[in-house]
C-alpha positions in Angstrom: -2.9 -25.9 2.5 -4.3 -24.9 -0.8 -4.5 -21.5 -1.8 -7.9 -20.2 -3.2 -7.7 -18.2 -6.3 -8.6 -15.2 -4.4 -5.9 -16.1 -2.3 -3.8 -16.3 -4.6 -4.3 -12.5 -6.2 -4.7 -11.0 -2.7 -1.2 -12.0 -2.5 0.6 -10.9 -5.6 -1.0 -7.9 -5.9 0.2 -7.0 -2.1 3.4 -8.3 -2.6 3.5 -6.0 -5.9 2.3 -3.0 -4.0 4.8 -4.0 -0.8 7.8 -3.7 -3.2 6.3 -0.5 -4.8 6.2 0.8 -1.5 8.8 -0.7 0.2 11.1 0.8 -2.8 10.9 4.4 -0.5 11.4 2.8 3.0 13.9 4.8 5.1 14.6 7.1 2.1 11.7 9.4 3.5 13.6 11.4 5.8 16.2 12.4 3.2 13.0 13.3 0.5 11.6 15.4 3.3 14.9 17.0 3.9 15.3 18.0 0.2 12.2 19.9 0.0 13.3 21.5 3.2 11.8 19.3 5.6 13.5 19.5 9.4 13.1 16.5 12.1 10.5 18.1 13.3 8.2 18.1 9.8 9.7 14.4 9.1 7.9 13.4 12.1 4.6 15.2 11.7 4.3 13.8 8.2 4.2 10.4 9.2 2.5 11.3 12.1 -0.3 12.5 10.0 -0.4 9.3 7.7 -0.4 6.6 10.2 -3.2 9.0 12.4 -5.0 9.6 9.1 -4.6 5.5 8.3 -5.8 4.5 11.7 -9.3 7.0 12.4 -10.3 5.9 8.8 -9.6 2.3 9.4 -12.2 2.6 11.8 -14.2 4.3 9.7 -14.3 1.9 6.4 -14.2 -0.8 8.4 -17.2 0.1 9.9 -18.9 1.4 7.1 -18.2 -1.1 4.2 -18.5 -4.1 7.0 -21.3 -5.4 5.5 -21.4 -4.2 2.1 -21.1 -5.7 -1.6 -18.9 -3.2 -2.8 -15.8 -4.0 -0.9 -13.4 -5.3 -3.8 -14.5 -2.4 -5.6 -13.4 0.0 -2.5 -10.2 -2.1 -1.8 -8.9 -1.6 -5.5 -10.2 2.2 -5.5 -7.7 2.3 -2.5 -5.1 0.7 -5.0 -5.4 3.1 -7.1 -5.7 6.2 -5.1 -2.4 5.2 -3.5 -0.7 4.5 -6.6 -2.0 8.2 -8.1 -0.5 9.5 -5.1 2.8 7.9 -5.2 3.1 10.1 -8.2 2.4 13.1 -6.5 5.3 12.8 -4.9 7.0 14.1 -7.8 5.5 17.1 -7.7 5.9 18.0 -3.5 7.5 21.0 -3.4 7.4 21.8 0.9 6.5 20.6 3.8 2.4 21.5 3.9 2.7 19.4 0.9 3.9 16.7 2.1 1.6 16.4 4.7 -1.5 16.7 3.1 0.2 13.5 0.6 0.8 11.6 3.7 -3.1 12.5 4.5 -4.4 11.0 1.3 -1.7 8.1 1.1 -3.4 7.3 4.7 -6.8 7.1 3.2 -5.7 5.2 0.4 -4.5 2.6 2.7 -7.3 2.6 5.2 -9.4 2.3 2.0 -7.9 -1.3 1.2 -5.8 -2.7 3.8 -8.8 -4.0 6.3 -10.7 -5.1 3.3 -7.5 -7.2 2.3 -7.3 -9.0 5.6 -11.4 -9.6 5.2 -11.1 -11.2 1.5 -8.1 -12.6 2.5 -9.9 -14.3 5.8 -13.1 -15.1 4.1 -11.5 -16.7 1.3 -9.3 -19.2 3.0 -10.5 -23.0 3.2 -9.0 -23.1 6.6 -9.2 -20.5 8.5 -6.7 -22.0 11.2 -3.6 -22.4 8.6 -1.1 -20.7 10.2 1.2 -21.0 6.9 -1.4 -19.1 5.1 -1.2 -16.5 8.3 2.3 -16.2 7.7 2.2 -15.9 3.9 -0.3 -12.8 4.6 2.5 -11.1 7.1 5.8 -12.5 6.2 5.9 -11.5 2.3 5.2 -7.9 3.2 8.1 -7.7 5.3 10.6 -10.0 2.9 9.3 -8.0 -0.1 9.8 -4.6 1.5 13.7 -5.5 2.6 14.3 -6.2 -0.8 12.4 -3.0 -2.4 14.8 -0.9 0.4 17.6 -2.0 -1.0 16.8 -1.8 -4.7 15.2 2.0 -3.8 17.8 3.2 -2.0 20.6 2.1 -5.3 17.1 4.5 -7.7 17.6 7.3 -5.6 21.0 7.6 -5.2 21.9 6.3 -9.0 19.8 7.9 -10.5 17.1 9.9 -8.6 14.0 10.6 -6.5 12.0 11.3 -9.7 13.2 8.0 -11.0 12.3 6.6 -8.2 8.4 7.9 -7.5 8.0 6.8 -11.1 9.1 3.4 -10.7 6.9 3.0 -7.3 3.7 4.1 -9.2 4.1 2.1 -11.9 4.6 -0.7 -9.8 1.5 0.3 -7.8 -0.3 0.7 -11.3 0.4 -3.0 -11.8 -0.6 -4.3 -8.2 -4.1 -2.2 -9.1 -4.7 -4.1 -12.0 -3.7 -7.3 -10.6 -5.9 -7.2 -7.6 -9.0 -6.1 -9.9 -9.2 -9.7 -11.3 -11.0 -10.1 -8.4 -13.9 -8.3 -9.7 -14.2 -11.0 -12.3 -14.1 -13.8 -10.1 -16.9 -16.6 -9.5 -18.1 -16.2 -5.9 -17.3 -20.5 -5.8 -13.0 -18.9 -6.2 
């Protein structure tokens, strides 16, 4: 049940970027509203990002399957996403909105399927269904907390406040997850 030190980064640096992320939550539709979003461009936005995420899932996946570069790709991801969180400062309408959601889908379709590959390839065994469940479970306990503590940003203080602290955050997860570059292979 040991965790590998690749492991072991994989994991704080998505837990880092989970509570970065998970710091907006349900707090979305009320952004979109203030920039004079309806329903209607609420649900196209994140229509957009989760169709955006899924095509180019496919599309890294299938292109970096094989390839050396893929901790360099996953942490570009990182990074992208975290540049973008801050753009969320500077959203103004709708269009703008969606064409954020756009790149925060690439951003994630650039590291999330390379994540689960390092993560997979870098367990000692590969049937360890805690180790499973570390992988899904602290997204979802890190992100309940992250709601909570967004939700007290934005209303205490404000939705600036509050894209600042998430990129920050996601600054920190980048960093974090490129001390895999300087890994031995034998971690």
């Amino acid at each position: 049940m040991r965790l590998t030190k690749t492991t072991k980064i994989l994991l704080i640096a998505s837990s880092l970027w989970y509570f970065g992320e998970g710091l907006f939550g349900p707090l979305f539709a009320i952004y979109a509203e203030k920039i004079g979003g309806d329903l209607l461009d609420i649900t196209w936005a994140w229509a957009f990002y989760l169709v955006t995420t899924g095509v180019f899932y496919f599309i890294i996946g299938k292109y970096f399957n094989h390839s050396t570069y893929k901790k360099h790709v996953m942490i570009a991801g990182y990074g992208l996403n975290a540049l973008l969180t801050f753009g969320y400062m500077f959203v103004s309408n709708p269009t703008q909105l969606f064409l954020l959601q756009i790149g925060l889908g690439i951003a994630e379709a650039l590291s999330a399927p390379i994540w689960d590959s390092l993560f997979a390839s870098n367990m000692e065994d590969t049937e360890n269904t805690f180790h499973w469940s570390l992988a899904s479970g602290h997204t979802h306990f890190v992100s309940g907390i992250a709601i909570a503590i967004g939700g007290l940003i934005a209303n205490y203080i404000s939705f600036d406040a509050l894209f600042l602290t998430m990129g920050i955050i996601q600054v920190i997860a980048t960093f974090v997850q490129a001390k895999l570059l300087f890994l031995n292979k034998s971690n």
